[in-house]
ZALODO-731251 format. One line per 4 residues: number of its first residue (from 1); for each residue x, y, z of C-alpha. Coordinates in steps of 0.05 Angstrom, whole numbers, padded with zeros to 5 digits. Layout:
<recs>
NUM = X Y Z  ...
</recs>
This chain:
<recs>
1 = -00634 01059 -02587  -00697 01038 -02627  -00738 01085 -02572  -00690 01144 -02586
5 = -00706 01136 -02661  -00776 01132 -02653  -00779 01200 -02600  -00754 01232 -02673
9 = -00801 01204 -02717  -00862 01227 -02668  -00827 01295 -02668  -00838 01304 -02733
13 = -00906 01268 -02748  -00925 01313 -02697  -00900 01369 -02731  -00914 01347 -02806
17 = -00994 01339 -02771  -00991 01417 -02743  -00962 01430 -02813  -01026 01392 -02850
21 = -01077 01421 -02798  -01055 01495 -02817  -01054 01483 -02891  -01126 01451 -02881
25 = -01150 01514 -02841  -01127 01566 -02887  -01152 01533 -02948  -01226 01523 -02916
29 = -01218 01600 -02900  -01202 01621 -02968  -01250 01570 -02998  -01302 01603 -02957
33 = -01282 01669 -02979  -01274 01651 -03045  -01348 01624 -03045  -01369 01694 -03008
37 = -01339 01736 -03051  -01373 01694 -03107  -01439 01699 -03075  -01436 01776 -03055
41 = -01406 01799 -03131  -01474 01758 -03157  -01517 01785 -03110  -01489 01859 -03127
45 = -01489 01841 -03202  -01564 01824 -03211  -01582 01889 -03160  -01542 01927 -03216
49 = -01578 01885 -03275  -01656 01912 -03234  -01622 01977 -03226  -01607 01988 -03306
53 = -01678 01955 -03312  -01705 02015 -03265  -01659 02068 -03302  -01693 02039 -03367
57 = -01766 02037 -03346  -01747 02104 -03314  -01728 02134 -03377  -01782 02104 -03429
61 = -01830 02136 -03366  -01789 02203 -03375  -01793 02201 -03454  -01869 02193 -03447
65 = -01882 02252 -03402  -01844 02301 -03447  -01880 02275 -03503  -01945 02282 -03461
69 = -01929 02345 -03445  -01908 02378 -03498  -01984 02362 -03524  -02019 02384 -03468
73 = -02042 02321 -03450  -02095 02269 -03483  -02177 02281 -03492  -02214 02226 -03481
77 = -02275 02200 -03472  -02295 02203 -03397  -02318 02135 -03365  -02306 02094 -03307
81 = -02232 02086 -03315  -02217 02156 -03334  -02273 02197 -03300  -02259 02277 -03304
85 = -02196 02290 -03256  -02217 02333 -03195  -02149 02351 -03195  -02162 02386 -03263
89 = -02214 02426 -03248  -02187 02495 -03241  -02166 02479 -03322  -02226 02516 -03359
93 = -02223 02466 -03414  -02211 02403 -03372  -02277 02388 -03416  -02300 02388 -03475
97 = -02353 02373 -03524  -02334 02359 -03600  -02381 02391 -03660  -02417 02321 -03662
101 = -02439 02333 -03589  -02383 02276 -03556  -02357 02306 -03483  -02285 02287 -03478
105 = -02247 02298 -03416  -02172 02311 -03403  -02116 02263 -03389  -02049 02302 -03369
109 = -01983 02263 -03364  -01987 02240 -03297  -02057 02215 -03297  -02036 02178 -03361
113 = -01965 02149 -03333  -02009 02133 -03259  -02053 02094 -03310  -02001 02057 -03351
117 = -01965 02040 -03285  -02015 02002 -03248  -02026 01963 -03311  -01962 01947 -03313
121 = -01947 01931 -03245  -02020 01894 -03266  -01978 01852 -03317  -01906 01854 -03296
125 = -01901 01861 -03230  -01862 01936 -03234  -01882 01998 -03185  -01887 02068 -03216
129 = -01901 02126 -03185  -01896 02211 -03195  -01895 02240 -03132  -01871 02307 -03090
133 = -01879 02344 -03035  -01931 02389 -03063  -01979 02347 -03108  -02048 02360 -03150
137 = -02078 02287 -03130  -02066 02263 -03061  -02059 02200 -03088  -01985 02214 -03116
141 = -01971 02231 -03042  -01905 02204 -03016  -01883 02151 -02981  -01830 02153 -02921
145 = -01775 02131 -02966  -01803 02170 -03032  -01800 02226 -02976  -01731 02208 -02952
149 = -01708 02223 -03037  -01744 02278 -03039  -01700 02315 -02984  -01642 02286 -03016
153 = -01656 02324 -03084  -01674 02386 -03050  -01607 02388 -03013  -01576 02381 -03072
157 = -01525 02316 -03054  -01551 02279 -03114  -01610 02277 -03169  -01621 02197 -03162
161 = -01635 02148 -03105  -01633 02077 -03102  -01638 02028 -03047  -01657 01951 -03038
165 = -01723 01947 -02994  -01782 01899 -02969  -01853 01915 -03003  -01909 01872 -02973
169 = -01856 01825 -02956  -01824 01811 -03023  -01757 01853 -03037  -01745 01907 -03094
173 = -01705 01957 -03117  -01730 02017 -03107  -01710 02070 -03160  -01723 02145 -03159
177 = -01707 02206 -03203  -01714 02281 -03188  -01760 02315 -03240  -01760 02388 -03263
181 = -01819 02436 -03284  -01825 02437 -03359  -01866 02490 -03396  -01912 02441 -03413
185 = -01925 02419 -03334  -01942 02496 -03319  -02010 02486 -03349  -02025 02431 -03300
189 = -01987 02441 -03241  -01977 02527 -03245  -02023 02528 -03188  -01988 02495 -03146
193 = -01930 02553 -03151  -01881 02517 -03190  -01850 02556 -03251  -01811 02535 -03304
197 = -01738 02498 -03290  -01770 02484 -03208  -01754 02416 -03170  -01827 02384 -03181
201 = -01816 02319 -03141  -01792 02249 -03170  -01812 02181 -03209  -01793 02119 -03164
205 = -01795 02060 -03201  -01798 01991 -03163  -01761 01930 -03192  -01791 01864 -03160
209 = -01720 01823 -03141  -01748 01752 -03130  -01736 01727 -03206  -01662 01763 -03194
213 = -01659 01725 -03129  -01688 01671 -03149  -01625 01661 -03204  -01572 01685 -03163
217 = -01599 01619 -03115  -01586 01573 -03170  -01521 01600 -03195  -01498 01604 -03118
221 = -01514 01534 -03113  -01475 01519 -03177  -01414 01560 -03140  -01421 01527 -03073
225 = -01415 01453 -03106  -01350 01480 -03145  -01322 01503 -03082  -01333 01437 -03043
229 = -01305 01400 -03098  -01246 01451 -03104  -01241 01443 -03025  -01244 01365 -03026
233 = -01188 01367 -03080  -01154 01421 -03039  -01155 01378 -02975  -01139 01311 -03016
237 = -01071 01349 -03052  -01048 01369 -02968  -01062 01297 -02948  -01021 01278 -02997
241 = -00982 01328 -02999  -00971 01315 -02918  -00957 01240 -02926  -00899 01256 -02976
245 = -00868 01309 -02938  -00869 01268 -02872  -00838 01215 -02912  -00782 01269 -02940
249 = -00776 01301 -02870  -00763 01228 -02839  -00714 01213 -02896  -00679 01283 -02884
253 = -00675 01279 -02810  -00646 01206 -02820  -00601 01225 -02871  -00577 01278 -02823
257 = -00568 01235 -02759  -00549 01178 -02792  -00488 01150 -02827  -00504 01145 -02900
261 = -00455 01079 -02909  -00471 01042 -02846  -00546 01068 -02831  -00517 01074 -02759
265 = -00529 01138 -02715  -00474 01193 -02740  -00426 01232 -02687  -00489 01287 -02677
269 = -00540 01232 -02657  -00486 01195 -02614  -00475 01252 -02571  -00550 01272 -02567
273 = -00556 01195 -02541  -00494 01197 -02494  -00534 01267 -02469  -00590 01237 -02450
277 = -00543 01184 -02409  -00523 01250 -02369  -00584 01265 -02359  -00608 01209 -02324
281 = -00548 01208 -02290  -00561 01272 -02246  -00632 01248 -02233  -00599 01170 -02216
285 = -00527 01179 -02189  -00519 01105 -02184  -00529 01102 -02259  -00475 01086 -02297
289 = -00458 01083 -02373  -00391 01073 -02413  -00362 01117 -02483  -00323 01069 -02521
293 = -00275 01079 -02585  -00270 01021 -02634  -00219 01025 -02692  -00194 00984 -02746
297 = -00125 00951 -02750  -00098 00962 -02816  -00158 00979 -02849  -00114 01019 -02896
301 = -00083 00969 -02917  -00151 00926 -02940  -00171 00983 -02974  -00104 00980 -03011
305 = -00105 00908 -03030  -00180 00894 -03043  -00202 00958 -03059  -00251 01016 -03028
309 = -00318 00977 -03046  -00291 00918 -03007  -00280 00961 -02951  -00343 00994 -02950
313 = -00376 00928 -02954  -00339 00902 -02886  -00359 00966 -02849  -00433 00946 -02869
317 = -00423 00872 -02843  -00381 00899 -02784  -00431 00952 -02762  -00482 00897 -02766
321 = -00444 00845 -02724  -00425 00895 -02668  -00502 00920 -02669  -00525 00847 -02662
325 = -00476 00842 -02600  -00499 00907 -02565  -00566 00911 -02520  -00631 00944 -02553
329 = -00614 01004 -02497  -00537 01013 -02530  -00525 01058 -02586  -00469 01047 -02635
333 = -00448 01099 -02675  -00399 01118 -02738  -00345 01167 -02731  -00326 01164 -02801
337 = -00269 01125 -02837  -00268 01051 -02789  -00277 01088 -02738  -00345 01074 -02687
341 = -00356 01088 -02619  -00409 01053 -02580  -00450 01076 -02519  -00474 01029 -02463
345 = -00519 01048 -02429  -00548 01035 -02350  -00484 00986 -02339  -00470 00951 -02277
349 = -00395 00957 -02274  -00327 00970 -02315  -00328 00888 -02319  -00387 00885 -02356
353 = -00365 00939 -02398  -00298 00899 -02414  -00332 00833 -02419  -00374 00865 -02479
357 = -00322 00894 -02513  -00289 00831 -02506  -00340 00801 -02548  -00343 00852 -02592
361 = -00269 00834 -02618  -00275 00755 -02603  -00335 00764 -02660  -00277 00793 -02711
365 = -00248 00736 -02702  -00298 00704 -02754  -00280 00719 -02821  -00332 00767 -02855
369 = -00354 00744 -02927  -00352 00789 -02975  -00362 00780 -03050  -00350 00703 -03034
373 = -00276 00719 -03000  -00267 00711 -02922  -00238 00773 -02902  -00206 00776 -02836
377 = -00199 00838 -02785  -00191 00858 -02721  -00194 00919 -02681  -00169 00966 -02617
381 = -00221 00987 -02562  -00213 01048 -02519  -00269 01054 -02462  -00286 01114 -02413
385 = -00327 01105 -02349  -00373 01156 -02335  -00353 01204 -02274  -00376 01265 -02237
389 = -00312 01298 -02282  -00348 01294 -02339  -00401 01340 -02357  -00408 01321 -02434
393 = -00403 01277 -02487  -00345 01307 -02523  -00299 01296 -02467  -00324 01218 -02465
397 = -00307 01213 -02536  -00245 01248 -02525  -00220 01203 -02468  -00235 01135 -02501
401 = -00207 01153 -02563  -00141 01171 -02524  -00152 01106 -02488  -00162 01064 -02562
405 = -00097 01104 -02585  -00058 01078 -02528  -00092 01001 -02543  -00069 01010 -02607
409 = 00000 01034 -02588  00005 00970 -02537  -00007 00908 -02594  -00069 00902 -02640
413 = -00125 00875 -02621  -00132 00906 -02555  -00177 00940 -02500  -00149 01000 -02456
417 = -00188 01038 -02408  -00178 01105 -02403  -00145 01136 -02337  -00134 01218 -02325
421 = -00050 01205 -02341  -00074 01196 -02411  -00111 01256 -02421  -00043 01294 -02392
425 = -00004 01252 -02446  -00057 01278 -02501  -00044 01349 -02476  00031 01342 -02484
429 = 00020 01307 -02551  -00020 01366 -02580  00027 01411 -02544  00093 01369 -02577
433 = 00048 01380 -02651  00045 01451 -02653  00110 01469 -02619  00150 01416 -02676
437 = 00117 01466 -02730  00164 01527 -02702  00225 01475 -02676  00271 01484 -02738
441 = 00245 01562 -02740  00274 01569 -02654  00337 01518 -02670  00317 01472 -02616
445 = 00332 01416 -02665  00399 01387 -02666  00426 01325 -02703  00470 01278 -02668
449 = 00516 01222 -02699  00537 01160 -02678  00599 01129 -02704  00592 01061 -02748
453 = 00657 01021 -02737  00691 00983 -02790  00727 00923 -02753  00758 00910 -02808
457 = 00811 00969 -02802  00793 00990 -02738  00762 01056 -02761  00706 01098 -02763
461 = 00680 01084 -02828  00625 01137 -02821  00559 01163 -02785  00486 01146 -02763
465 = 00446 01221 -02761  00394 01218 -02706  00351 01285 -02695  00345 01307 -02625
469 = 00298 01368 -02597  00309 01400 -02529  00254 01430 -02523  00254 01501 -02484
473 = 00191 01471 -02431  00189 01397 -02439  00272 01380 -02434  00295 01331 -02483
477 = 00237 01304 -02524  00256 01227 -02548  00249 01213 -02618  00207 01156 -02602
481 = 00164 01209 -02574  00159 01265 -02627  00174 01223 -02696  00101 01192 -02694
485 = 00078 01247 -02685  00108 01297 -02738  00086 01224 -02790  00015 01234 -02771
489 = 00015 01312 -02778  00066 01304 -02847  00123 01352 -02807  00167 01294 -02815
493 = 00178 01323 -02892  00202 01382 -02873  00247 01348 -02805  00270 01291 -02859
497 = 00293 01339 -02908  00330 01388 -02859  00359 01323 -02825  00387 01304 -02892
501 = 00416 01371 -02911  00449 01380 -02844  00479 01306 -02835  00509 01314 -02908
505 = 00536 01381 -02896  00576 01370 -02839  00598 01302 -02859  00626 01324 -02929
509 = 00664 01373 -02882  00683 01323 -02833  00709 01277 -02886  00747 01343 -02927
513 = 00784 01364 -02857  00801 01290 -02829  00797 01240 -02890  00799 01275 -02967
517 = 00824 01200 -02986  00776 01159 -02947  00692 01196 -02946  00666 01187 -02887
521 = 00584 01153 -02899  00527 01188 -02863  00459 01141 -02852  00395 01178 -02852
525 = 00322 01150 -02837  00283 01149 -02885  00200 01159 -02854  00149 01117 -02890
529 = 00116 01179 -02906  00177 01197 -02941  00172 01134 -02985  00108 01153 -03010
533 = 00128 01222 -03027  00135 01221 -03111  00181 01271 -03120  00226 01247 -03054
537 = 00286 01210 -03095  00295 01286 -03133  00291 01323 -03063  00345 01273 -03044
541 = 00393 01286 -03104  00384 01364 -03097  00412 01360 -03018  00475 01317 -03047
545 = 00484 01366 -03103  00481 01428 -03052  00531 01392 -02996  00569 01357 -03049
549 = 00563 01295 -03017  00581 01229 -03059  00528 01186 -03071  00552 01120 -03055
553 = 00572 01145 -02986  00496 01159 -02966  00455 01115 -02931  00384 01116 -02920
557 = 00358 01073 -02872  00289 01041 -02881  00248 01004 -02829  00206 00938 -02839
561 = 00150 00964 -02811  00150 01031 -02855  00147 00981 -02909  00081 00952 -02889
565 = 00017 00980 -02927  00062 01028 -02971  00087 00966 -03016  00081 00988 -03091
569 = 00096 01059 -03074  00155 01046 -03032  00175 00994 -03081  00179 01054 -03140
573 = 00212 01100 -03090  00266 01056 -03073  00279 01041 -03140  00291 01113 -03164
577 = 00338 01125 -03106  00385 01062 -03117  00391 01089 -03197  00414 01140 -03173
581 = 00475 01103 -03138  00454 01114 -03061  00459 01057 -03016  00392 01028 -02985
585 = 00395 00993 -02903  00338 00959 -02889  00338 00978 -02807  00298 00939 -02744
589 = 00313 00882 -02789  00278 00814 -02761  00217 00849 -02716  00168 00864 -02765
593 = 00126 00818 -02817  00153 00775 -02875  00216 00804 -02868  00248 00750 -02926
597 = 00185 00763 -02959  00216 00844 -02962  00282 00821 -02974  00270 00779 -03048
601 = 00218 00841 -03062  00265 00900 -03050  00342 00912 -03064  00367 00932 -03005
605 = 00443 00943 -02997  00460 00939 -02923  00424 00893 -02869  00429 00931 -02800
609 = 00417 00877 -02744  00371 00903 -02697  00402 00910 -02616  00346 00866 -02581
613 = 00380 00802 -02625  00445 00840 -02604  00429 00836 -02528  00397 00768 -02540
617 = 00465 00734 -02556  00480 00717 -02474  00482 00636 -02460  00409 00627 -02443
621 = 00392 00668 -02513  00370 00652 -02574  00402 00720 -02608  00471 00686 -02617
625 = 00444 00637 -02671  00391 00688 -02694  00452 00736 -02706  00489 00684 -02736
629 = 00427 00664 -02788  00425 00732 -02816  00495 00751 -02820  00500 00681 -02872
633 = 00432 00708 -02908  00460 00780 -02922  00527 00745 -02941  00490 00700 -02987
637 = 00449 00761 -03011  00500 00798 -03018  00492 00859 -02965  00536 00889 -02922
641 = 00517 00873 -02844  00516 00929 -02793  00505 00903 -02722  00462 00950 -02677
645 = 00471 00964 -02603  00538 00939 -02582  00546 00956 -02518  00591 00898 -02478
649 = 00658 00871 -02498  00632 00804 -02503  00575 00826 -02558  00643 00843 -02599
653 = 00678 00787 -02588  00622 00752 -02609  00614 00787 -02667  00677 00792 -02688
657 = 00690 00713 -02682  00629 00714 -02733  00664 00756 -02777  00610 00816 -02774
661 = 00641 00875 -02813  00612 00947 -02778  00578 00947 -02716  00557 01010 -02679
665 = 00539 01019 -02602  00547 01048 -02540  00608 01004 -02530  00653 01057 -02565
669 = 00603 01118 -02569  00537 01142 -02556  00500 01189 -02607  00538 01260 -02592
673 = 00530 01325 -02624  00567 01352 -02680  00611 01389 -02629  00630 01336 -02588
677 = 00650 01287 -02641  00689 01345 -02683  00728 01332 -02617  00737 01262 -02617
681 = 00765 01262 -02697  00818 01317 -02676  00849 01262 -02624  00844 01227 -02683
685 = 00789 01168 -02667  00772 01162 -02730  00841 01121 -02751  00832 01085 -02689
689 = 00769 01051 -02647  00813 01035 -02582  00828 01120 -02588  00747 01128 -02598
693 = 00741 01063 -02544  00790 01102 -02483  00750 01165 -02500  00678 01136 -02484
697 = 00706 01105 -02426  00742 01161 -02402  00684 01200 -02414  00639 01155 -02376
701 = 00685 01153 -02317  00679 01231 -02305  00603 01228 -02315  00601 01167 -02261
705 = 00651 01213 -02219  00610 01277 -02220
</recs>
């Protein structure tokens, strides 16, 4: 089993570890993301910080040039940095000489701003430049990217250009605005053909981007060690974060698989396991493996006495013991309630199966310890060989449970193995437990009654009700057959209570039409479901109200057995009825347990001696004194005695030499239908038993006849 367990566990690490691997991979995907997204909105950030430092150089150069301009330029004295401009020359007054004799020269804008530029790119490192297409001083000529701009403005897409781009190896942002003829560039630049209001080139400006770079480096490195550390933490959290849901997933997938009391494998597991067995089965036909059903004796009734935590506990100790006794290969499992079934697995034979189960119960035989008290228990095994029939495990678990049933059935404490006429007796069960729901509904029930004799007089002194159901399929269905049956599904409610009204109905009108003086008494069985019914004793008292039936002439019969492990509630249940004047019979009297014990605890009435003392009361028997003992322990008790099963002569002279009072039997009349018996009072049997005596015999001789 321990293998199984641990083929689950590896499952899921397996899948908890494709879980942790995914969670890993998409947060190293959005870390690096993350991190480029950081790097790239810094990188576009300071290329917008040396663009607004273009726009501004740009402008102050643009300020200068109209002031320049609007002036006409500077005079000043020529010398070796501002020699006369060639490009000037077709300006008459490009020179000048002052009235103290000093010769001044001409400085227009652009000479100026080519000046001031150099010096500053000198100093700071910035490019400036006026250029066009047509210029006065091929020295403003433009470059192949100036050039590119310059198409741009003249197409008229846009008035500004900007681009990143590689200067003697270092990067910059190149900058350049279109410029427009002015009235004060005429003067200069007229002969070149421009008029007012014309496109006269552009001013690039060049931003050097290594000091930009340079910080975007350091901040990126700043960013990169956040994201590490965010990414360690990240992949720290899903470790963890892993561990405890492997943990939770192991826990849930126990939890689910196992039985939360026990720990042991739950009905899902054990069938996965008992799959597996088929499995190697059709790959190994010599393999073999056994289903078997374990359950309780009595545990109801050690829940009753000792309480539901005592009970638990001994499910604990017994799931341990029978897991101790099993093979590491077997699985044992918990159906629920004390119920467990146990696979064995790759056995050699159906007696190794049986010798284990064998130990299994010889282990019970140990008293458990619970809470310091020895609690004793024991328990009914049903086993099912696998086959070539079977094909699954519910059918396994079907058949040994049918099997454990029929152990049960046979004496507690026993082993069964299951054969095929037990799974047709589990059909006809299930078919007897749905067809007894619509029985009353079809009238395929009937109630038969058996006369009780009084030997006294020589008369019937009244009835014993027993249901019957002919069933339309089936034939007659035996009571021993269908009553457990309609206990375990709670029909026998319904059956008891229609039983009851029917028996008291026709026996008040028996007793109106053949003795108004004299009541007949009806005896009805009372089901120990009944006697745990609360409300049962009022049920009773509203049938005698409807029929009219006297209270003191009803009789409700009560097993021993139906006493066992419904004590207090029986006890209260039996009290209410005998208040309210109905006689109690304590029935099967002698076969079950602690039978005095019953009698000093309960009042019973009448004592009904059960028929196998009866037929026990031959020479070589030991019913004769039996018989005798209780007929002086009811006398001393005061209870009537009825004697069950008379069915010789002899058994009545035996009886009546002991004084018995009623007996009842098939010596004067088997159970009969209402029918047959209205026949049998209208000769009159019921004033005299040798009347009701000829009539069973004469009866019986036409039956042996036919």
């Amino acid at each position: 089993m321990q293998s199984y367990i641990s083929n689950d566990y590896n499952f899921i690490a397996q899948k908890t570890l494709y879980i942790s691997l995914l969670a890993i991979f998409i947060l190293t995907v959005l870390t690096a993301y993350s991190y480029y997204w950081n790097i790239e909105n810094i990188h576009n950030e300071k290329l917008n910080l040396a663009l607004a430092e273009a726009k501004a150089n740009w402008n102050k150069d643009a300020s200068f040039r109209k002031w320049a301009t609007g002036h006409g330029g500077m005079y000043v004295q020529p010398d070796e940095r501002t020699p006369p401009n060639p490009a000037l020359a077709h300006l008459p007054n490009r020179d000048v000489v002052t009235a103290e004799g000093v010769k001044l020269t001409l400085m227009n804008p652009a000479y100026m701003m080519r000046q001031m530029t150099e010096e500053f790119e000198e100093h700071y490192g910035i490019k400036g430049k006026i250029t066009g297409k047509l210029q006065l001083n091929p020295i403003n000529k433009p470059d192949e990217w100036q050039l590119k701009a310059l198409n741009i403005f003249e197409s008229g897409k846009s008035n500004e250009v900007f681009e990143q781009q590689t200067i003697d190896g270092k990067p910059y942002l190149r900058y350049m605005k279109a410029m427009y003829m002015t009235k004060g560039c005429v003067k200069c630049h007229g002969i070149l053909g421009f008029k007012e209001g014309d496109l006269r080139g552009g001013v690039s400006v060049s931003i050097p981007l290594s000091h930009y770079f340079a910080a975007a480096t350091q901040t990126g490195d700043s960013i990169f060690t956040t994201h590490i550390i965010i990414w360690l933490i990240g992949f720290i959290s899903i470790m963890i974060m892993t561990k405890l849901i492997k943990k939770l997933l192991e826990h849930m997938a126990h939890e689910a698989l196992h039985d939360c009391l026990t720990g042991l494998p739950n009905l899902s597991l054990f069938k996965n396991r008992v799959s597996q067995s088929f499995k190697q089965k059709q790959r190994n036909p010599k393999y073999q493996f056994a289903v078997c059903f374990l359950d309780l004796d009595r545990f109801k009734n050690l829940n009753d006495s000792h309480g539901h935590s005592v009970g638990d506990q001994l499910l604990i100790k017994l799931s341990q013991r029978v897991s101790n006794i099993l093979r590491p290969s077997d699985t044992i499992s918990r159906m629920g309630g004390d119920e467990f079934t146990f696979l064995l697995d790759n056995i050699s034979d159906l007696d190794e199966t049986i010798a284990i189960s064998e130990r299994i119960l010889k282990s019970f035989k140990k008293p458990f310890n619970i809470n310091g008290d020895e609690i004793f228990t024991n328990a009914s095994i049903g086993i099912c060989m696998s086959s070539p029939q079977y094909t699954g495990a519910d059918d396994m678990i079907r058949d040994a449970d049918i099997a454990m049933y029929r152990a049960k059935s046979s004496g507690k404490g026993q082993i069964d193995i299951f054969n095929p006429e037990m799974h047709e007796y589990a059909i006809e069960t299930m078919k007897i437990e749905n067809d007894l729901r619509t029985a009353i509904v079809n009238n395929q029930l009937e109630v038969y009654y058996q006369p009780v004799i009084n030997l006294k007089n020589q008369k019937i002194d009244g009835f014993e009700a027993l249901l019957r159901w002919h069933h339309p399929t089936l034939g007659f269905v035996s009571p021993e057959r269908f009553i457990p049956i309609s206990e375990s599904t709670g029909q026998i409610k319904e059956l008891g209570q229609w039983v009851l009204t029917q028996a008291c109905q026709q026996v008040r009108e028996w007793s109106l039409q053949y003795c108004p003086n004299d009541e007949f008494s009806i005896a009805v069985n009372l089901s120990s479901i009944q006697l745990t019914d609360s409300v049962i004793h009022e049920q009773i008292e509203e049938v005698l109200r409807n029929t009219r039936m006297t209270q003191t002439k009803l009789h409700l019969e009560v097993t021993e057995t139906a006493l066992v492990g419904h004590k207090e509630s029986a006890k209260q249940t039996i009290k209410k009825i005998r208040n309210s004047g109905i006689s109690l019979s304590i029935d099967d009297f002698g076969k079950g347990y602690c039978s005095l014990t019953y009698l000093q605890e309960f009042d019973f009435d009448i004592l009904k001696i059960d028929k196998d003392f009866i037929q026990d009361m031959g020479p070589e028997g030991k019913g004769l004194q039996l018989v005798r003992t209780l007929m002086l322990l009811a006398r001393d008790l005061k209870m009537k005695v009825v004697a069950e099963g008379v069915e010789t002569e002899e058994q009545l002279n035996r009886l009546k030499a002991m004084k018995c009072p009623y007996i009842q039997g098939y010596y004067f009349s088997r159970p009969l239908p209402a029918d047959q018996i209205k026949a049998l009072l209208e000769m009159g049997c019921h004033k005299d038993s040798l009347l009701l005596l000829n009539a069973n015999r004469e009866k019986a001789g036409k039956q042996a006849y036919s």
